[in-house]
C-alpha positions as CSV (number, residue, x, y, z in Angstrom):
1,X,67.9,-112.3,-89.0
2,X,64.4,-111.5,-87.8
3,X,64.1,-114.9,-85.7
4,X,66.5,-116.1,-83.5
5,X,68.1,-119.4,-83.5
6,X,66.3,-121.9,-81.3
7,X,68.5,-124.7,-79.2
8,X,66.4,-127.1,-77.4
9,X,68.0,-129.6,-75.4
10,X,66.8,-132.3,-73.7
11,X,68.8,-133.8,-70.6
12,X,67.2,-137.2,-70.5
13,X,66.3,-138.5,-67.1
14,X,66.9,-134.9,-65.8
15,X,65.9,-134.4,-62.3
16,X,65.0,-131.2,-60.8
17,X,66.4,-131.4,-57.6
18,X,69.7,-133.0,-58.3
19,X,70.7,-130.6,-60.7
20,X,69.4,-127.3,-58.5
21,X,71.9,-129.2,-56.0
22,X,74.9,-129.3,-58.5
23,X,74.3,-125.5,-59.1
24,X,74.7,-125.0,-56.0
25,X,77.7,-126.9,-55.6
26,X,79.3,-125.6,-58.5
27,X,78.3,-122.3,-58.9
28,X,81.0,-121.8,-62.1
29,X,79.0,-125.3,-64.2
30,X,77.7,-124.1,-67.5
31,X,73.8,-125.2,-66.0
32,X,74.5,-122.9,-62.9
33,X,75.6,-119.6,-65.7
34,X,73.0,-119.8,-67.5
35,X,70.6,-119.8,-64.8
36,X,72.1,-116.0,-64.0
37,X,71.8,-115.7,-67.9
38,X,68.4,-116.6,-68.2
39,X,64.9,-117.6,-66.6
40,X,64.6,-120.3,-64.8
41,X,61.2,-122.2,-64.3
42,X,61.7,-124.7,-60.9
43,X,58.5,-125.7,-60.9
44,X,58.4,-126.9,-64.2
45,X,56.4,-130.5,-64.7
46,X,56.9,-133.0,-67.0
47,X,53.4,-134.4,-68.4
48,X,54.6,-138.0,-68.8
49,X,57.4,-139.8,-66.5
50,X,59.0,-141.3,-69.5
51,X,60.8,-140.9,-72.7
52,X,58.6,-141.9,-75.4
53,X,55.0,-139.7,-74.1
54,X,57.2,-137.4,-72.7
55,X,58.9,-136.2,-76.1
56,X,55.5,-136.7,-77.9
57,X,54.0,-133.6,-75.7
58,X,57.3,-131.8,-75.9
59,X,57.2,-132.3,-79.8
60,X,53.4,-131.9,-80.0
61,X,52.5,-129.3,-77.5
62,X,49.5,-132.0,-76.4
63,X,49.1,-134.6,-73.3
64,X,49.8,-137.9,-74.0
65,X,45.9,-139.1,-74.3
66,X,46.1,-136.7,-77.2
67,X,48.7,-137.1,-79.4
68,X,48.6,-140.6,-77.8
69,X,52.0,-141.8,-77.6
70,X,52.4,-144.3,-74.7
71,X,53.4,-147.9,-73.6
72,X,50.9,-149.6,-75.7
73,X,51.0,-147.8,-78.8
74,X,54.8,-147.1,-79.1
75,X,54.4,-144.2,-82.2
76,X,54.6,-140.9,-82.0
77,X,52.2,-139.5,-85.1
78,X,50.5,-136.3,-84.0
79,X,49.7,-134.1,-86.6
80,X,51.6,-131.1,-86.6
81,X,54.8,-131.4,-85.3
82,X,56.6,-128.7,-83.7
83,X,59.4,-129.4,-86.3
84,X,56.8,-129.1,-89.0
85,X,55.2,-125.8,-88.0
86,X,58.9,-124.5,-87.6
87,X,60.2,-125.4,-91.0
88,X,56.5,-123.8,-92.7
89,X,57.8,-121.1,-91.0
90,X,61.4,-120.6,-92.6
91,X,63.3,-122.6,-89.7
92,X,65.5,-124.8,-90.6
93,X,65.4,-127.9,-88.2
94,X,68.0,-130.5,-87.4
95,X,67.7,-133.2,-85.0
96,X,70.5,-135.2,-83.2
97,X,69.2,-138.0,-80.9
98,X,71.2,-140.2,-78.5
99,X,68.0,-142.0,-77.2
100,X,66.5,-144.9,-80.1
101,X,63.1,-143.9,-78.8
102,X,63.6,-140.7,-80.2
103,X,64.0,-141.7,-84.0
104,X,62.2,-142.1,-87.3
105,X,61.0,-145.4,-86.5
106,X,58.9,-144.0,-84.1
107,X,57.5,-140.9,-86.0
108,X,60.0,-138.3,-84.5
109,X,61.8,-137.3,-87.6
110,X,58.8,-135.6,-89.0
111,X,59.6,-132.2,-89.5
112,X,63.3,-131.9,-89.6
113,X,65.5,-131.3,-92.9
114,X,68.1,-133.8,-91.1
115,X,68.3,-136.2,-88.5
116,X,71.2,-137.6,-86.5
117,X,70.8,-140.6,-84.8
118,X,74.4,-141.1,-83.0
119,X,74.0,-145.2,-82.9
120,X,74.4,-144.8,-86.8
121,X,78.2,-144.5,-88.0
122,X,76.2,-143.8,-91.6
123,X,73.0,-141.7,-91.1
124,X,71.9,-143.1,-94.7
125,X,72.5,-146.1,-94.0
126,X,70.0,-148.7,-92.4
127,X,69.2,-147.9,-88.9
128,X,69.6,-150.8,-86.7
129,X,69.2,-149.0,-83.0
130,X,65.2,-150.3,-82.9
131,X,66.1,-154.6,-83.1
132,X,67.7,-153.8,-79.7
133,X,64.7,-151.8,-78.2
134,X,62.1,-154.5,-79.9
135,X,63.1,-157.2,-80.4
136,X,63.5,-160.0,-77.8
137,X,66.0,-163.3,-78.1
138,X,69.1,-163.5,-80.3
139,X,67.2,-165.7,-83.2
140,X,64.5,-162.6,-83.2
141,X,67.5,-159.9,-83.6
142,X,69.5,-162.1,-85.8
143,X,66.4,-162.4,-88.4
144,X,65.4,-158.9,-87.8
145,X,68.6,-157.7,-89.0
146,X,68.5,-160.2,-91.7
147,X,65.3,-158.6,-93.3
148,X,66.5,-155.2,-92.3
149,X,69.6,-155.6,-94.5
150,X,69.3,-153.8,-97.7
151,X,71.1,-151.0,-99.4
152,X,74.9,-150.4,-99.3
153,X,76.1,-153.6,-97.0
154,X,79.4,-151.9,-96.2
155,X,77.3,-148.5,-94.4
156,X,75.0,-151.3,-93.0
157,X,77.8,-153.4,-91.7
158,X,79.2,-150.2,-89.9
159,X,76.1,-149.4,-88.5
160,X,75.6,-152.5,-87.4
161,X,79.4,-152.9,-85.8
162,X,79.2,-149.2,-84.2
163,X,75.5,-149.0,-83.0
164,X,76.3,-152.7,-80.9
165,X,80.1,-152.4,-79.5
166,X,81.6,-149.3,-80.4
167,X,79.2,-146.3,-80.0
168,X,79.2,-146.4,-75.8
169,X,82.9,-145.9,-76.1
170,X,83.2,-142.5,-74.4
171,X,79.8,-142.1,-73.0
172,X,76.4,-142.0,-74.1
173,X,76.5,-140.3,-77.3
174,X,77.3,-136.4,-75.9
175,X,81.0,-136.4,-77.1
176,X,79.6,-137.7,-80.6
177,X,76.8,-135.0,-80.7
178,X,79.0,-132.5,-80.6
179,X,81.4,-133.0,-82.8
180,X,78.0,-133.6,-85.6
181,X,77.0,-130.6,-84.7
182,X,80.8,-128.7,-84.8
183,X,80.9,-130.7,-88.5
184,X,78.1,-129.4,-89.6
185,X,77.1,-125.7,-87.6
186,X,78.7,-123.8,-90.7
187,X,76.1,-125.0,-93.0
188,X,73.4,-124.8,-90.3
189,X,73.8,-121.2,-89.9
190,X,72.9,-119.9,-93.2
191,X,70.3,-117.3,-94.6
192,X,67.3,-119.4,-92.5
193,X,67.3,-119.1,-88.3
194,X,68.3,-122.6,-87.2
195,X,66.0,-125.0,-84.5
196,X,68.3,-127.7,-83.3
197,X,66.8,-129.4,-81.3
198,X,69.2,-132.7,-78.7
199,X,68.8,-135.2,-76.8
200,X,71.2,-135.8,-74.4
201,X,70.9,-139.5,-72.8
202,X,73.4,-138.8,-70.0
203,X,72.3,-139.6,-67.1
204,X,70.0,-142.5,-68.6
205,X,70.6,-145.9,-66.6
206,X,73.1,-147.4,-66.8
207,X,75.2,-145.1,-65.1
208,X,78.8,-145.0,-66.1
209,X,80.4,-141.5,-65.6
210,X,84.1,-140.8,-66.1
211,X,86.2,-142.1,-63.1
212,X,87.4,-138.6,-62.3
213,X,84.0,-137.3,-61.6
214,X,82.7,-140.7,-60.2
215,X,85.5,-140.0,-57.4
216,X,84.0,-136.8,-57.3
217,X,80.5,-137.1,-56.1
218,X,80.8,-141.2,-54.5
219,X,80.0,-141.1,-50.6
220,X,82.5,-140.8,-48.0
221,X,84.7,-144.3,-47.9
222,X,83.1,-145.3,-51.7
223,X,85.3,-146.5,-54.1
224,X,85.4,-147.1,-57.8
225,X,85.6,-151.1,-57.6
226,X,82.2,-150.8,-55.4
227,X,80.4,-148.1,-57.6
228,X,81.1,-150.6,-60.2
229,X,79.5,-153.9,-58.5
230,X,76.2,-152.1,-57.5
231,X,73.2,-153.4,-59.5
232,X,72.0,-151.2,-61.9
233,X,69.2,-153.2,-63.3
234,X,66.1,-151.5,-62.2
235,X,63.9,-154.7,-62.2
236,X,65.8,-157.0,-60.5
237,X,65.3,-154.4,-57.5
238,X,61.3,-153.6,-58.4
239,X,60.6,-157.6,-58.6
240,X,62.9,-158.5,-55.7
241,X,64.9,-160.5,-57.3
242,X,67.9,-158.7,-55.5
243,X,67.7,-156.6,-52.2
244,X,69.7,-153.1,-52.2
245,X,70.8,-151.0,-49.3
246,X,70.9,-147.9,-48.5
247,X,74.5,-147.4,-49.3
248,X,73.4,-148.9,-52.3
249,X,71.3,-146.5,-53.6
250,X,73.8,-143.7,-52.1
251,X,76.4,-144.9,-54.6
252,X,73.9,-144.6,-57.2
253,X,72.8,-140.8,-56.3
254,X,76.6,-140.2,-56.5
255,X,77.1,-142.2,-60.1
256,X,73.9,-140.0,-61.2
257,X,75.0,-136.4,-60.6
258,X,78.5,-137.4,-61.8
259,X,76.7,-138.1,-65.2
260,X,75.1,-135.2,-64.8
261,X,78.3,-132.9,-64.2
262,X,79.7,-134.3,-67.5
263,X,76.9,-133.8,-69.1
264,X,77.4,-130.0,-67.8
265,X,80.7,-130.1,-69.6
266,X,79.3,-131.0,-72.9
267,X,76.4,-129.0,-73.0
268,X,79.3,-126.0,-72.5
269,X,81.3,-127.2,-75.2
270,X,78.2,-127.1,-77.3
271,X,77.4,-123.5,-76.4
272,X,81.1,-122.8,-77.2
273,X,79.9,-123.4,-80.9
274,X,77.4,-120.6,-81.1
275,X,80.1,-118.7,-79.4
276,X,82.9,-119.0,-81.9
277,X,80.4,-117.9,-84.5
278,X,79.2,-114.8,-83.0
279,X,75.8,-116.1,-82.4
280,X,75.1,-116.8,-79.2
281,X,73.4,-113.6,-78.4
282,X,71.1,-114.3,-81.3
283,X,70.2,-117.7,-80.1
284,X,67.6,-118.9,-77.5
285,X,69.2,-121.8,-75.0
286,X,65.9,-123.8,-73.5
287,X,67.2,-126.9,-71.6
288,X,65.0,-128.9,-69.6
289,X,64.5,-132.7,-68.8
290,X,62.0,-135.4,-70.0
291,X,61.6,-136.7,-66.9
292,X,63.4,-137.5,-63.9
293,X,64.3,-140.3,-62.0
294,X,64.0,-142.7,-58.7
295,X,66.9,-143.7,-56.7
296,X,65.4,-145.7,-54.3
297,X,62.7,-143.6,-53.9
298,X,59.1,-144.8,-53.1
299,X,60.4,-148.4,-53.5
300,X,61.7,-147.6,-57.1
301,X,64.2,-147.6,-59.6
302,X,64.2,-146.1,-62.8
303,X,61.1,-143.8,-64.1
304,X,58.0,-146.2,-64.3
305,X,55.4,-146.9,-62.9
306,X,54.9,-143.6,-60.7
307,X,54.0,-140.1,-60.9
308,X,55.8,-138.7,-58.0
309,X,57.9,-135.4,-57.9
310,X,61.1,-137.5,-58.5
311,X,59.7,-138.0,-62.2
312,X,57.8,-135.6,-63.0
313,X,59.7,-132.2,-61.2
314,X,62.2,-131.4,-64.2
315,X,65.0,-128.5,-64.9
316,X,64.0,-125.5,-67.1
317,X,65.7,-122.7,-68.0
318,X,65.6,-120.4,-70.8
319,X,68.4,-117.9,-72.3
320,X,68.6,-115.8,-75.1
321,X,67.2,-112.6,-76.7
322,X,64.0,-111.3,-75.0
323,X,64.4,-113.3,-71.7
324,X,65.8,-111.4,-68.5
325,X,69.1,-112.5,-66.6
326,X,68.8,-114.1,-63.5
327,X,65.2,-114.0,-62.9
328,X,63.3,-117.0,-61.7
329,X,59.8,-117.6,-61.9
330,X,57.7,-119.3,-59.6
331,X,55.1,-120.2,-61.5
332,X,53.7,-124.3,-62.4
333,X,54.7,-124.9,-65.6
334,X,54.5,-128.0,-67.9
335,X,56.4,-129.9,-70.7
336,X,53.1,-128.6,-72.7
337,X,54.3,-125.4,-72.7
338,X,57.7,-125.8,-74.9
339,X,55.9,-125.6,-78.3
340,X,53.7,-122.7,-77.4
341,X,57.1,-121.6,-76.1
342,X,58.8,-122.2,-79.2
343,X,56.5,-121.0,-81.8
344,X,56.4,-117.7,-80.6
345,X,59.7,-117.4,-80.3
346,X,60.0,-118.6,-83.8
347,X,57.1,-115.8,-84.8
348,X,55.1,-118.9,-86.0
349,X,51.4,-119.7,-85.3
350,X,50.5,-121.6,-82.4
351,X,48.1,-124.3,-83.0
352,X,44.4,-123.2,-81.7
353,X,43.7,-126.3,-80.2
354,X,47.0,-126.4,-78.0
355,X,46.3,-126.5,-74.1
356,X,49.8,-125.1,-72.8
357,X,51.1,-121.8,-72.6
358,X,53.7,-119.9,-74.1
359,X,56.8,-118.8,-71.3
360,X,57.8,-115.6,-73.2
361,X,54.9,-114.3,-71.4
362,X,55.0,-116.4,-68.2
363,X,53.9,-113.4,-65.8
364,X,50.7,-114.1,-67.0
365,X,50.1,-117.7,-65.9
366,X,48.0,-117.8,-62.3
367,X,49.8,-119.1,-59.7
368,X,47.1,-121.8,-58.8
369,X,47.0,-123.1,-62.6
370,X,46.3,-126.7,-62.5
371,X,49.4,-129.1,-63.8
372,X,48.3,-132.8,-65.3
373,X,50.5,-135.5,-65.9
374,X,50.0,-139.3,-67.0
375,X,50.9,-142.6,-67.2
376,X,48.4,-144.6,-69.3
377,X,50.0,-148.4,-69.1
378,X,52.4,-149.9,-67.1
379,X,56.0,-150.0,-69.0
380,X,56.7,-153.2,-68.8
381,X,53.7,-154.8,-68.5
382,X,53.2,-156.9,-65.7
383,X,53.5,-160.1,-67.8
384,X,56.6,-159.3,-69.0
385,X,58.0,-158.2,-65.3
386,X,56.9,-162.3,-64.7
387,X,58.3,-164.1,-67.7
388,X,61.7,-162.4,-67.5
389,X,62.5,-162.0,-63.7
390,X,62.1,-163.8,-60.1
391,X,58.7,-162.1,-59.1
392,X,59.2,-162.0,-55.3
393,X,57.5,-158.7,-55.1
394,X,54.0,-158.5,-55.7
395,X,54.1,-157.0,-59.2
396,X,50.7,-156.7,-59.8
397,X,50.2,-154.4,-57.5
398,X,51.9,-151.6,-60.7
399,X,49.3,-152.6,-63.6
400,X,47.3,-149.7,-63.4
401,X,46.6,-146.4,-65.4
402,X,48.0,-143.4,-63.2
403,X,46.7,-139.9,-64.0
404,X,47.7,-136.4,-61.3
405,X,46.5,-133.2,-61.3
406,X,48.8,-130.4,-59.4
407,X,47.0,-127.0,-57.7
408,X,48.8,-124.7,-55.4
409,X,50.8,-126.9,-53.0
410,X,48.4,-130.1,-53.3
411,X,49.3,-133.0,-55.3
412,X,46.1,-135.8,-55.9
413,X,47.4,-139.2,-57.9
414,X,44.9,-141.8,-59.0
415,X,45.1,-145.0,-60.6
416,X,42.7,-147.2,-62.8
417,X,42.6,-149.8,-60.1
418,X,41.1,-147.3,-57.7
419,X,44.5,-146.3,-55.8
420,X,44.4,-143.0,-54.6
421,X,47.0,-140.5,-53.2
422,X,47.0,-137.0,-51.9
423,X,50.4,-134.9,-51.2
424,X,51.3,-131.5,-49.9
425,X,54.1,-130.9,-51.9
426,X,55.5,-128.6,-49.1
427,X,55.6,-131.7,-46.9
428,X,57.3,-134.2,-49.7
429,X,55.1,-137.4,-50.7
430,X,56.6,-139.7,-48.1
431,X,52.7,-140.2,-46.5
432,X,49.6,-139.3,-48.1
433,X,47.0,-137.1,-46.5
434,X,43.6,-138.4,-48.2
435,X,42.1,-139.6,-44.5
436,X,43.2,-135.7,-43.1
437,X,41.9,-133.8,-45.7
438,X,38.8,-135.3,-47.9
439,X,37.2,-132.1,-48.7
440,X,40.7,-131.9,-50.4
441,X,41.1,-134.5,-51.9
442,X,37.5,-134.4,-52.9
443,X,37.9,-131.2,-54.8
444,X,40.8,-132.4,-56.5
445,X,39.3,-135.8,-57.8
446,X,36.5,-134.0,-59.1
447,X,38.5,-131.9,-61.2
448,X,40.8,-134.2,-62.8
449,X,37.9,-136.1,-63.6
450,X,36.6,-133.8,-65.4
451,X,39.6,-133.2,-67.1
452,X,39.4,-136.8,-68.4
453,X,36.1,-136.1,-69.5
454,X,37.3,-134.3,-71.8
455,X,40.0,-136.4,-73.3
456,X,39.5,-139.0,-75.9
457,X,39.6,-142.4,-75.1
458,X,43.2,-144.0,-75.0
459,X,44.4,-145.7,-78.4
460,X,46.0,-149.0,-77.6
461,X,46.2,-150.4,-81.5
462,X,49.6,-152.0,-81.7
463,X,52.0,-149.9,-83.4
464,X,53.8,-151.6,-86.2
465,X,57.3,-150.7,-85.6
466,X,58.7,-153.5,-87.3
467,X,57.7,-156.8,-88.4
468,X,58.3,-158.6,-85.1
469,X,56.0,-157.4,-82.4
470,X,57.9,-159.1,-79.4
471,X,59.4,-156.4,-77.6
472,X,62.4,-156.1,-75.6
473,X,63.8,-152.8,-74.6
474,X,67.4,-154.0,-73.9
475,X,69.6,-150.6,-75.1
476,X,68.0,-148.5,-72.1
477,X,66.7,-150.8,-69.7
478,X,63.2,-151.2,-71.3
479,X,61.2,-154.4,-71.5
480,X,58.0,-155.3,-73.0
């Protein structure tokens, strides 16, 4: 085999900093291994603070203004996929998704020869795990599955049955991923190197880790009965509707890197695969986040809405033929640069036109190389916030366009409504320093506006998903 095998997995809603911590607190977890088996990137940025832009650059190797995948056009289209260029280049590409954003129905099946969604008992059956995510009120779902119902009605039935009471069973879809891929690795591994690529949704809200490990990483004098009463709806807090403490959001922290220790546990029963089969040393591990996550944080819950650290600092950490053991390189790196990445570990061409840079030859990257990220509309909108919950908050206050540009240690956010912040990154981004340092904040300002410059102008065209265009993003937390 001339090209290795590619594995990229995604650990959705994957801080940085939490799981550095769980390394360290575990130095024997699969995550904490592989970082003394591989490189590992910890200043690694994410380019969007949420699933569906997010996986559009990772898949595209573009920003999100680009391959324009964002709140108001919910479609991921780009043209060509990573997928695509893979497979033109002798790769055969599977998919297995635990997050519905991350499906056909959105455009992110392009590419690959097959595609498991794990809400779906019957992958050729109709795929009902998009009524859920668009589709508000039970008349709305009940019609939607109504006009969705053709084909076999037995597979359609069991999709139907699974993907709404039975699929959340063990966890989030990790336990079922791997046993699709243990099913079907023999086949996988043929004459043609193999790009799988996963999403993990562990440790998505709602949090619900096994109680073993929930005991494991609660607070001092936490027990299971309160973990279990805290609110986990992440608007109720953002609106005010509901007032959380402290201890609250402590609980929370501990629910959150319990998902992500199990999560550690599958991800080394899926590496035990490659194992068996005596490829593992001809297969490249890259695991990173989408985003990350706030716990409280800046007055938050969930990942909209912001561009700070929390979101957008993500784990990555690459293993496998041609990258050095335990080596770590400090060096600002971007969701844009996993296709770049990919492509040339795959020995196929990199699309001209593609702004990131490929990490098999990271040394290269300057250390003061700028890092852009971007949030082009609010997710949910702010009418939506309003008609579904108790306002007490001032809501409004999140309709805006946020756009952030990284250099060095600074940090410079600013949003359509003329909000503007600037961070030292060394400091945290608990204050902002735009009064202290305006010849800072200046020079950054100027430069990501002329970054913008240079972008084409945001698509907001409503995406026809299905034929209802209410939408109501109940299966992950989502509204709209």
């Amino acid at each position: 085999m001339n090209s290795p095998n590619i594995v990229l997995i995604v650990m959705d809603t994957a801080r940085a900093d939490t799981v550095n911590l769980l390394n360290e607190q575990t130095p024997m977890s699969e995550l904490a291994q592989l970082t003394h088996d591989g490189v590992t990137f910890p200043m690694a940025h994410a380019n969007a603070p949420w699933t569906l832009p997010s996986h559009g650059t990772i898949f595209s190797g573009h920003y999100p203004s680009v391959h324009q995948s964002h709140a108001a056009r919910k479609l991921f289209d780009h043209e060509p996929t990573l997928a695509q260029l893979l497979r033109q280049n002798g790769y055969r590409t599977v998919a297995v998704s635990n997050n519905t954003w991350i499906s056909g129905e959105f455009g992110f099946d392009r590419g690959f020869d097959e595609f498991y969604a794990t809400w779906q008992l019957f992958q050729d059956g109709v795929d009902f795990g998009d009524i859920a995510q668009t589709e508000s009120g039970t008349f709305n779902q009940i019609q939607s599955i109504a006009q969705k119902f053709t084909g076999n009605p037995i597979k359609n039935l069991a999709n139907l049955i699974y993907g709404r009471f039975l699929r959340k069973r063990d966890d989030d879809g990790a336990k079922r991923t791997n046993s699709i891929v243990s099913d079907h690795i023999g086949e996988w591994l043929s004459d043609e190197p193999l790009f799988l690529f996963i999403n993990y949704l562990e440790p998505h809200l709602e949090y619900h880790p096994p109680d073993r490990l929930t005991k494991q990483y609660l607070p001092d004098g936490a027990t299971l009965a309160e973990a279990k009463r805290v609110n986990q709806d992440a608007w109720k807090y953002i609106t005010g509707e509901v007032e959380m403490t402290q201890r609250d959001f402590a609980i929370l922290r501990g629910l959150y890197r319990a998902e992500l220790a199990y999560l550690d546990g599958r991800i080394a029963e899926l590496r035990s695969q490659f194992e068996k089969r005596g490829v593992a040393e001809e297969t490249v591990f890259i695991i990173t986040g989408d985003h990350g996550e706030n716990i409280g944080e800046h007055g938050l819950m969930d990942h909209q809405y912001s561009l700070h650290e929390t979101l957008l600092n993500v784990p990555l950490l690459i293993s496998g033929p041609n990258f050095p053991d335990d080596e770590i390189v400090e060096k600002p790196v971007g969701l844009v640069d996993i296709a770049p990445t990919i492509l040339e570990i795959g020995d196929a061409p990199v699309p001209e036109d593609a702004p990131g840079h490929s990490l098999v030859s990271a040394e290269s990257i300057p250390d003061d190389r700028l890092l852009f990220a971007e949030y082009l509309a609010p997710q949910p909108d702010i009418e939506t916030l309003q008609s579904q919950y108790n306002c007490t908050n001032d809501v409004h206050t999140y309709d805006r366009r946020l756009r952030s540009v990284i250099q060095n240690e600074w940090k410079y956010i600013h949003g359509s409504d003329g909000s503007e912040w600037l961070f030292n990154l060394e400091d945290g981004e608990s204050k902002t320093h735009i009064g202290q340092y305006p010849e800072k904040k200046d020079h950054l300002a100027a430069v990501l506006d002329s970054w913008i410059d240079e972008l084409p102008e945001t698509n907001s065209e409503v995406a026809s998903m299905s034929e209802s265009t209410e939408q109501r993003l109940e299966d992950l937390g989502y509204l709209q």
